[in-house]
N, C-alpha and C positions, 0 to 999 in steps of 0.2 A: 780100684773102685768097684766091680766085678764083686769084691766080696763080701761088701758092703751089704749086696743082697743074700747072702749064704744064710738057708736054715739054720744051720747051727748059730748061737749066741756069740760065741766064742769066739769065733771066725771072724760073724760081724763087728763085736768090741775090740777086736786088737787092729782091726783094718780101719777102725774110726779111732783109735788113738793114733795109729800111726796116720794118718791123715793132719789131727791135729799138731804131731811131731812136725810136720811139713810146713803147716802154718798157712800163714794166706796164699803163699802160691799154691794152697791148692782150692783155696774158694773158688775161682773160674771152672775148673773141672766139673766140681761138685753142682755148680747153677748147672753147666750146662747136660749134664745129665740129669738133674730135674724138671729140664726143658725136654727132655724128648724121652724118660722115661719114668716117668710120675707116679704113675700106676703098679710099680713094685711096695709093697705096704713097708718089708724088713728095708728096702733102699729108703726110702723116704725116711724112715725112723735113724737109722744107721747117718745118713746125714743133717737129721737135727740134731743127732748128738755132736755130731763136730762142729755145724754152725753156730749152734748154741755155745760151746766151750770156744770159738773163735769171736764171740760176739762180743767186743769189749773194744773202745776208741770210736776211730770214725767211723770204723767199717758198720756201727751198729746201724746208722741209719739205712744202709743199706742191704742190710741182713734182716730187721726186725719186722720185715714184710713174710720176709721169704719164711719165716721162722711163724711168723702169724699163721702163713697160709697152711704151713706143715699141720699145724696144732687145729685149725679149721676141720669142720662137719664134711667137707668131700674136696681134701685134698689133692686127689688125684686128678680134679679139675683147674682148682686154685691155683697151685702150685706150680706147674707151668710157667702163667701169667706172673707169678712173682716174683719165678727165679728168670725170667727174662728181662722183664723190666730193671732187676739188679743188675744182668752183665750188661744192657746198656747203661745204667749209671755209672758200673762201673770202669764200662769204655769211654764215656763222657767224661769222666772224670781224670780219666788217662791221659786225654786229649790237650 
């Protein structure tokens, strides 16, 4: 996840394919570090790319927030609130 935020491009793209390799087990991870670290602009980007290419089925309704907020005028406030709301749905929906 870590490198998700790395300067270089390269770094960031091959650690957001392999994320998407991983598949939805790694959607939790990804919420929850856009719950407590928002404010990295390459992170935030880095994981709309794999939200985004993970965003297909049910998971969309619970992604298409989080994905909203990404793409929104001040993310780094948004975004938080949308990636939290997602892991409680999708602990509610665990349940």
């Amino acid at each position: 996840l870590e490198a998700l935020s790395d300067e270089k491009f390269e770094v960031r793209w091959l650690a957001a394919e392999g994320l998407i390799r991983i598949g939805r087990k790694a959607i939790v991870p990804l919420l929850e570090v856009l719950v407590n670290h928002s404010d990295s602009y390459w992170l935030r980007e880095g994981i709309h790319h794999v939200l985004h290419d993970m965003n297909t089925g049910k998971i969309t309704e619970v992604l298409r927030p989080v994905l909203v907020a990404l793409e929104g005028l001040e993310p780094s406030l948004e975004v938080p609130l949308a990636a939290q709301a997602a892991l409680d749905a999708l602990i509610k929906k665990s349940c």
